[in-house]
C-alpha positions as CSV (number, residue, x, y, z in Angstrom):
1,X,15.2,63.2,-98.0
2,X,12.2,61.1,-96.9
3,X,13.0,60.4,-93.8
4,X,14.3,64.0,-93.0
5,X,10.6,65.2,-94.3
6,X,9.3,62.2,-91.9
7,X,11.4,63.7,-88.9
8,X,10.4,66.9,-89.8
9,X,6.5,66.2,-89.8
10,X,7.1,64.6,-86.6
11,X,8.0,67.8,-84.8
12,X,4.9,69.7,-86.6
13,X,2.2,66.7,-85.5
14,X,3.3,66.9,-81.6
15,X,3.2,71.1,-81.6
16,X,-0.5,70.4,-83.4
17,X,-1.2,67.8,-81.2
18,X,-0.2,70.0,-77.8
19,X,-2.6,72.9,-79.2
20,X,-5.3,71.1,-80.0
21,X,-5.9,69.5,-76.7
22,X,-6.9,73.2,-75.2
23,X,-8.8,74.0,-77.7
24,X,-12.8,74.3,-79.1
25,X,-15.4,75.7,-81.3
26,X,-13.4,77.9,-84.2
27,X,-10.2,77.8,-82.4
28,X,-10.5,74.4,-83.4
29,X,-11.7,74.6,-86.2
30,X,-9.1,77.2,-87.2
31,X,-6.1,74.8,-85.9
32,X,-8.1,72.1,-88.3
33,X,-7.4,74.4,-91.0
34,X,-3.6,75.5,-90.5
35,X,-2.8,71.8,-90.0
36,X,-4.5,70.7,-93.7
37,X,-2.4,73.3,-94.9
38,X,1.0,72.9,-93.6
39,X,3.7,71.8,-96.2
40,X,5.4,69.8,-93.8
41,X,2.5,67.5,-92.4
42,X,1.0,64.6,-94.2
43,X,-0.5,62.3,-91.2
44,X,-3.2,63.6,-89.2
45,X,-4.4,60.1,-87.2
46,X,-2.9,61.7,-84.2
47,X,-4.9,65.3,-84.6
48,X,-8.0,62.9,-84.7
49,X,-7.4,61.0,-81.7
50,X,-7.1,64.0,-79.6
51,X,-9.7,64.2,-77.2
52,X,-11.9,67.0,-78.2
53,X,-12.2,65.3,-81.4
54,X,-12.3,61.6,-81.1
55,X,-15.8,61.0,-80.6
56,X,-17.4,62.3,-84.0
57,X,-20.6,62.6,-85.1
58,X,-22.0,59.5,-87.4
59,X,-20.7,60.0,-90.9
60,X,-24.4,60.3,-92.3
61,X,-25.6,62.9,-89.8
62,X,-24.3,65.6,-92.0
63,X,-26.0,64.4,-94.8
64,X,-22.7,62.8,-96.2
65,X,-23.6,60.0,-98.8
66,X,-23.2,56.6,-97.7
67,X,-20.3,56.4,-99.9
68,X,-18.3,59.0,-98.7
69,X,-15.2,58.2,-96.2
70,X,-15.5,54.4,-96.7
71,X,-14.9,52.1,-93.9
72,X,-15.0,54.8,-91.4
73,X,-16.6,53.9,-88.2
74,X,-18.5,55.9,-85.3
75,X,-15.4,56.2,-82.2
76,X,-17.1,55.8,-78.8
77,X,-15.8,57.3,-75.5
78,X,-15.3,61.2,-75.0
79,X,-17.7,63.5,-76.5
80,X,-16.6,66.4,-79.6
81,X,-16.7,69.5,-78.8
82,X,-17.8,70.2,-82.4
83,X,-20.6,67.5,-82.8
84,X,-23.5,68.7,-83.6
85,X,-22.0,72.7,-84.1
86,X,-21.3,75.0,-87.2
87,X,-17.7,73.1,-87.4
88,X,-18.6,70.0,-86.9
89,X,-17.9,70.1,-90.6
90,X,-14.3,70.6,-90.3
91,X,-13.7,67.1,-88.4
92,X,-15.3,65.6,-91.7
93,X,-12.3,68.0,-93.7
94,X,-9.6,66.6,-91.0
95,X,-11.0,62.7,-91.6
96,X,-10.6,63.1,-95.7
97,X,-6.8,64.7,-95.1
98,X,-6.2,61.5,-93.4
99,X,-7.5,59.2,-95.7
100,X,-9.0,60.5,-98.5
101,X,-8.2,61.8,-101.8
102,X,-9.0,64.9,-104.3
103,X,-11.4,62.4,-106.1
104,X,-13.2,62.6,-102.8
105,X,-13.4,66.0,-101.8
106,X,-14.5,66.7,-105.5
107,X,-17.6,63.9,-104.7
108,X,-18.5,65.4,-101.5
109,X,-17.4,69.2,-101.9
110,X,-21.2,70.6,-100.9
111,X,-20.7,69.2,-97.4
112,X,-16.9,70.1,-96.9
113,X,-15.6,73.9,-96.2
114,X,-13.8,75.4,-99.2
115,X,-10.2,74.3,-99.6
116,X,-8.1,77.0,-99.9
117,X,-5.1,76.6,-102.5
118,X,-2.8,74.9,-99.9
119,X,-5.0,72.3,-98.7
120,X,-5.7,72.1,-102.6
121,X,-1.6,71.3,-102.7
122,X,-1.9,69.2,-100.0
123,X,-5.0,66.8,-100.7
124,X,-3.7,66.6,-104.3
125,X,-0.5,65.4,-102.7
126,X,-1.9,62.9,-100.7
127,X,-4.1,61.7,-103.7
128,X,-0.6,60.8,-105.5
129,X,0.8,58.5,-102.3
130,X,-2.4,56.8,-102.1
131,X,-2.1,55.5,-106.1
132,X,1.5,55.0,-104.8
133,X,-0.1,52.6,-102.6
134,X,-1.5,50.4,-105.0
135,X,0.6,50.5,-108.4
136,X,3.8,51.5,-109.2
137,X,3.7,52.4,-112.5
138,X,1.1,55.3,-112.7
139,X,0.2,56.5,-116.1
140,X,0.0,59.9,-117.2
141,X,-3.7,59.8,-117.9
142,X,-4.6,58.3,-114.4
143,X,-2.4,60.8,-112.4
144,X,-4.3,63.6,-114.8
145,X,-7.7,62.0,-114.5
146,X,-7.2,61.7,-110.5
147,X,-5.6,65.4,-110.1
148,X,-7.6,67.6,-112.6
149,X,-4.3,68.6,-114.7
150,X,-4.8,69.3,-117.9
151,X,-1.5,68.2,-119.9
152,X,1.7,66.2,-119.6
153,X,3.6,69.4,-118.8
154,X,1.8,70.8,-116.2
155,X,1.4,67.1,-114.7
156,X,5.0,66.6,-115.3
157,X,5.8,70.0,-112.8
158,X,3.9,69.5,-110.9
159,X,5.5,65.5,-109.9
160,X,9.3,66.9,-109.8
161,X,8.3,70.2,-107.8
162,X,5.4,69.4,-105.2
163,X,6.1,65.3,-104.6
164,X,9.7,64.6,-105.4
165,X,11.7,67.6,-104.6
166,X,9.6,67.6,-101.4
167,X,10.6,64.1,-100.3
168,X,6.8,62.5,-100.3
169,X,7.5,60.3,-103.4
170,X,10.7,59.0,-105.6
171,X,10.5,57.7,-108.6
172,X,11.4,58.1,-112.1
173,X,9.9,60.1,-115.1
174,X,9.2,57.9,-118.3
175,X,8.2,59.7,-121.2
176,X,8.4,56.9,-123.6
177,X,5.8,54.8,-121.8
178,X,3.9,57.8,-120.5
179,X,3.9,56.9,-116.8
180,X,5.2,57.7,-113.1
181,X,7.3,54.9,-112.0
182,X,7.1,54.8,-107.9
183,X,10.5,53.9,-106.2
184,X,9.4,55.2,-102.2
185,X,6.5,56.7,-100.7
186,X,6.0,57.9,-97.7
187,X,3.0,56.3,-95.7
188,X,0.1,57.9,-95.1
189,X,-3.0,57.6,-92.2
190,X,-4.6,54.0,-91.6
191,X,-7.3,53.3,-92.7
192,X,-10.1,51.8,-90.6
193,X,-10.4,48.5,-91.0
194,X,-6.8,47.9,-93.2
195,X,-5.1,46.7,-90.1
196,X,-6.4,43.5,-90.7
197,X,-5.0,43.8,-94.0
198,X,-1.8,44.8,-92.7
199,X,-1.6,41.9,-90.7
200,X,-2.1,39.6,-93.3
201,X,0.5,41.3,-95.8
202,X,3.2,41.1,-93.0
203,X,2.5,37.6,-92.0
204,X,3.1,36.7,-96.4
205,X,6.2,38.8,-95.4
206,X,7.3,36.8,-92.8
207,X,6.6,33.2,-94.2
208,X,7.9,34.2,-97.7
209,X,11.5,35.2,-95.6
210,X,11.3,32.3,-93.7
211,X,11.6,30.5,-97.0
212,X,14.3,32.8,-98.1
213,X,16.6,32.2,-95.3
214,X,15.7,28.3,-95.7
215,X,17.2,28.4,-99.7
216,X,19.9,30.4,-98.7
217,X,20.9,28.4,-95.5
218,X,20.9,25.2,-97.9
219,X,23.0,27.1,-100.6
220,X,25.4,27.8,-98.0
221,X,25.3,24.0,-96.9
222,X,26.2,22.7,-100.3
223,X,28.9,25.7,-100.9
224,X,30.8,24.6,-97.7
225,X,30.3,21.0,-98.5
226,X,31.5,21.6,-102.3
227,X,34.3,23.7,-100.2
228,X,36.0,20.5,-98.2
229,X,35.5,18.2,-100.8
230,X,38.1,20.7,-103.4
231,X,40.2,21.4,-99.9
232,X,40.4,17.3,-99.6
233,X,41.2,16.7,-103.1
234,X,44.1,19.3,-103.5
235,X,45.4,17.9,-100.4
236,X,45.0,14.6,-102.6
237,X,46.8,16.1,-105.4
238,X,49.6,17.6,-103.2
239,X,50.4,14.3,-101.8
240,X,50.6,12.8,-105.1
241,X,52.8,15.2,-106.2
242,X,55.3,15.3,-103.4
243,X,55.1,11.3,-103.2
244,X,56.1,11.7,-107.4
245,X,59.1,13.9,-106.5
246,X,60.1,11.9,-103.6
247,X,60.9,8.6,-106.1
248,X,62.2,10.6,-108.8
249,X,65.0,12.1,-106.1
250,X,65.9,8.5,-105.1
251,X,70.1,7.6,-105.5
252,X,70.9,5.8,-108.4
253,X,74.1,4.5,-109.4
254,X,74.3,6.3,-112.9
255,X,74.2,9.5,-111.0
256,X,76.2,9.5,-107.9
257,X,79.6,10.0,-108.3
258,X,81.9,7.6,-105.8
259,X,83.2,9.6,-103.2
260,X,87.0,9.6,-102.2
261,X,86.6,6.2,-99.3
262,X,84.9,4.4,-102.4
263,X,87.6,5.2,-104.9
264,X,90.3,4.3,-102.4
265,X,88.6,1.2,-101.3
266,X,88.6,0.4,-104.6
267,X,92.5,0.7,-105.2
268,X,92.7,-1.7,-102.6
269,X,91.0,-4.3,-104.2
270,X,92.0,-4.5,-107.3
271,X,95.7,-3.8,-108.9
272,X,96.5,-1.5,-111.9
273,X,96.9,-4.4,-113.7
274,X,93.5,-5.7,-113.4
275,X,92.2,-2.6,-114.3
276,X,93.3,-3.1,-117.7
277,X,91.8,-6.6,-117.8
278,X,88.0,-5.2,-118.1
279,X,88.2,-6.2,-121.8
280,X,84.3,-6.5,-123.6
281,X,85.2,-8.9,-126.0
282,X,83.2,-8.3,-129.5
283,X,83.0,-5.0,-128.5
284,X,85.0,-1.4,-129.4
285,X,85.3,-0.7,-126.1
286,X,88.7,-1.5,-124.8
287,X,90.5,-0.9,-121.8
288,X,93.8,0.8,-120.9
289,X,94.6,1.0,-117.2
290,X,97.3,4.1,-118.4
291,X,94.2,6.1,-119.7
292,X,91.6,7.5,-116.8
293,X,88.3,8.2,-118.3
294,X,85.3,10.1,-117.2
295,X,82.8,7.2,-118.6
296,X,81.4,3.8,-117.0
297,X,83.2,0.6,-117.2
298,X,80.5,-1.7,-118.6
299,X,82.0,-4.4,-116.5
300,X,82.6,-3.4,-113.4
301,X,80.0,0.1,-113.5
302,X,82.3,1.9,-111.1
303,X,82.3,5.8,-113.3
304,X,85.4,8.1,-113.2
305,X,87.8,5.3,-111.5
306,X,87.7,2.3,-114.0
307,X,90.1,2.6,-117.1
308,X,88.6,4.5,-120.3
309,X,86.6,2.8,-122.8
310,X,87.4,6.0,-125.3
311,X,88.3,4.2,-128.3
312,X,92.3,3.7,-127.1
């Protein structure tokens, strides 16, 4: 929703924008006035930079306290059509929109036109992204304190159905602890003199990534190194295994049978006679050659040809 309120207020800032640039004296004034109140526009740097407004009047010549508008400095270049004028008051009103708060207004309301109940809305608004800006857990008495609301309730409203529903500010209600807790805001105006600032915040940024993507490259190093080292040891393993099976398939005597050329070369060789003679003497194995057995002869280890050693 944020971005779609961003989009949004994009549109609304150029139509102000291409107005303002033809206008003076109350015209301007006027536009100063719709644009404060608009529900869709929160950023006014560009309204300011338009010509017939860029070169304001010194932020004391109004008789604005020195503390009022902080950091602001006098533009040089093109003259304002409303320095020096009965409006020249409303440039002042367009400057706190952009960077001010409620807190502000209230401080300096004697030299400011009277808000009327949607710039009210608005600046109230704005008050809540700039304690955004610098805490994310906003307590209930500070929100009150900086937006004149006198109870939880009203406070609690006024969060879900002017910031959050509108897309300025996400976040989540806490009862328990009695605070605001900031999840997204949307940016507002810079500030004079906070680019600097800026600067240095994105250059932390950067170096503080650069060390990121440094640990994480070196995690990823000693994950692919812990990788091949398990991929080469498996392999290991493998080996060893099939090397295992490899022996244990090896031909043995006690397990091959003699095929039919063995048996027959065998016949040859010896007669039925000396079959028989395969007697282990002191033993109770004895030989018949009329009985065939399916055991070894433990003289001549030929199995299934030799005569039985069954007890006959």
């Amino acid at each position: 929703m944020a971005s779609e309120t961003e989009m949004g207020a994009e549109q609304v800032i150029g139509q102000f924008v291409k107005r303002a640039s033809d206008l003076k004296g109350s015209s301007l004034a006027g536009l100063i006035i719709e644009a404060t109140s608009h529900s869709s526009l929160f950023a006014f740097s560009e309204i300011l930079d338009i010509p017939s407004v860029l070169e304001i009047f010194d932020k004391y010549a109004n008789g604005m306290p020195s503390h009022a508008f902080d950091g602001f400095e006098k533009p040089k270049g093109r003259p304002n059509r409303l320095h020096g004028t009965e409006y020249s008051e409303y440039i002042d009103l367009l400057r706190l929109f952009a960077h001010g708060t409620w807190r502000d207004y209230k401080s300096n309301a004697g030299f400011l036109p009277e808000l009327v109940p949607d710039q009210v809305l608005k600046l109230k608004q704005l008050s809540i992204l700039t304690l955004a800006e610098e805490n994310k857990d906003l307590s209930y008495y500070q929100l009150m304190q900086e937006l004149d609301i006198s109870n939880v309730r009203e406070l609690e409203d006024f969060l879900i159905n002017e910031c959050i529903n509108v897309g300025i500010i996400g976040g989540k209600l806490n009862q328990l602890q009695k605070c605001f807790e900031v999840q997204f805001a949307a940016g507002r105006d810079m500030r004079p003199g906070q680019l600097a600032s800026l600067i240095q915040t994105l250059s932390n940024w950067l170096s503080t990534s650069d060390k990121m993507l440094l640990m994480i490259k070196e995690k990823i190093d000693w994950v692919d190194m812990m990788d091949e080292f398990n991929r080469k040891h498996q392999k290991e393993v493998k080996e060893m295994i099939e090397s295992s099976k490899k022996i244990d398939r090896k031909p043995s005597i006690e397990t091959e049978p003699l095929g039919e050329i063995d048996m027959l070369y065998i016949a040859g060789m010896l007669t039925s006679g000396e079959y028989g003679a395969h007697v282990k003497r002191g033993s109770d194995h004895q030989y018949r050659d009329e009985v065939w057995g399916s055991f070894w002869c433990d003289l001549c280890w030929w199995p299934d040809f030799c005569a039985s050693h069954i007890g006959f």
